[in-house]
C-alpha positions in Angstrom: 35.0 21.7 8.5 31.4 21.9 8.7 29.3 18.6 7.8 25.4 18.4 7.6 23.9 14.6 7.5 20.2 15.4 8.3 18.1 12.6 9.5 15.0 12.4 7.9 12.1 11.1 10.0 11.1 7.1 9.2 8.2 6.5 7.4 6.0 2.9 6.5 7.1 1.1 4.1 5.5 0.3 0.2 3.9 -2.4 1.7 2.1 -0.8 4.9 1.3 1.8 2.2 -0.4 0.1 0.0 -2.0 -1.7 3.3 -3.4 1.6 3.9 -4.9 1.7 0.2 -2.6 4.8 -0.3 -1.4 2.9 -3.3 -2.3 -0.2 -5.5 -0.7 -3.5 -5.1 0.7 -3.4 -8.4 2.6 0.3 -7.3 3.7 -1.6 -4.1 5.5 -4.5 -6.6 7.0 -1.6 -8.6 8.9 -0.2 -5.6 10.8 -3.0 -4.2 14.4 -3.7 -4.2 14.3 -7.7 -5.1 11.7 -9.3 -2.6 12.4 -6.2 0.1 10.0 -3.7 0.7 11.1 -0.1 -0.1 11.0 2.0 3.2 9.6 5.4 2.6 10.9 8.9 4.8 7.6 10.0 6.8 7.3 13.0 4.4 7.6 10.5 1.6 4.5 8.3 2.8 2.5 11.7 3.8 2.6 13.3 0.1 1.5 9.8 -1.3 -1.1 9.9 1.1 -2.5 13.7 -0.1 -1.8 12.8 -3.6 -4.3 9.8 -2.9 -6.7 12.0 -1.6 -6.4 14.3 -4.0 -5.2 17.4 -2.0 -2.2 19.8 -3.2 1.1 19.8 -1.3 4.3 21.2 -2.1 7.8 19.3 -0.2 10.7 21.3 0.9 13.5 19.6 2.3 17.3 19.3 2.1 19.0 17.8 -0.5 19.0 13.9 -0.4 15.7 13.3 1.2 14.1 11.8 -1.8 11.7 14.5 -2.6 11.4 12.8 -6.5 9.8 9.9 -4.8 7.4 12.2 -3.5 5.8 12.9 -6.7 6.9 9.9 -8.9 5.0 7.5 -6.7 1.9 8.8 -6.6 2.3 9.4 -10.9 3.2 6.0 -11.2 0.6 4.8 -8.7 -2.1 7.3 -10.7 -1.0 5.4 -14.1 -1.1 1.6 -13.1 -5.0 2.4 -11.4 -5.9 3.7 -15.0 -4.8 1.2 -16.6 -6.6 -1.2 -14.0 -9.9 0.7 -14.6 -9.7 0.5 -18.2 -9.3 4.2 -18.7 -7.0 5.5 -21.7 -3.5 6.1 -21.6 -3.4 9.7 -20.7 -1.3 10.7 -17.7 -0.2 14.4 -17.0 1.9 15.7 -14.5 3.7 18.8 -14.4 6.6 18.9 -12.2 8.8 22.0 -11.0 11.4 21.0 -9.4 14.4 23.9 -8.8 
């Protein structure tokens, strides 16, 4: 029997994220569990951060490393600053995942 448990690398957590400014407070209260602070995988916090500044990136890990998060995050963080600025509801997001 051959079993694989990869470890991925530890990342910040929502709040030392959105300490950084890499996501609005209101994100950070969206990704809790109860009053404790989702901790995010290292590539996790690193696509939030290039989302954030606008760059490209594309994530390829193994399965169960929570690749999703890497791009619904930064979505959901993109929506709540709109709303905060007043801008209109219009969010798009194309998302390939195979």
């Amino acid at each position: 029997m051959l079993s694989l448990n990869p470890k991925f690398l530890e990342g910040p957590t929502v709040d030392d994220v959105v300490a950084s400014g890499d996501l609005d407070e209101a994100t950070g209260r969206i990704f809790r569990f109860g009053s404790e602070s989702l901790r995010f995988h290292r590539h996790q916090a690193q696509s939030i951060a290039k989302a954030q500044a606008g760059q490209s990136y594309v994530v390829t890990t193994g399965a169960g490393s929570g690749k999703s998060l890497c791009f619904f995050v930064p979505v959901v963080d993109a929506i709540v600053r709109a709303r905060k600025a007043g801008r209109p509801r219009r969010t798009s997001a194309i998302f390939v995942i195979r």
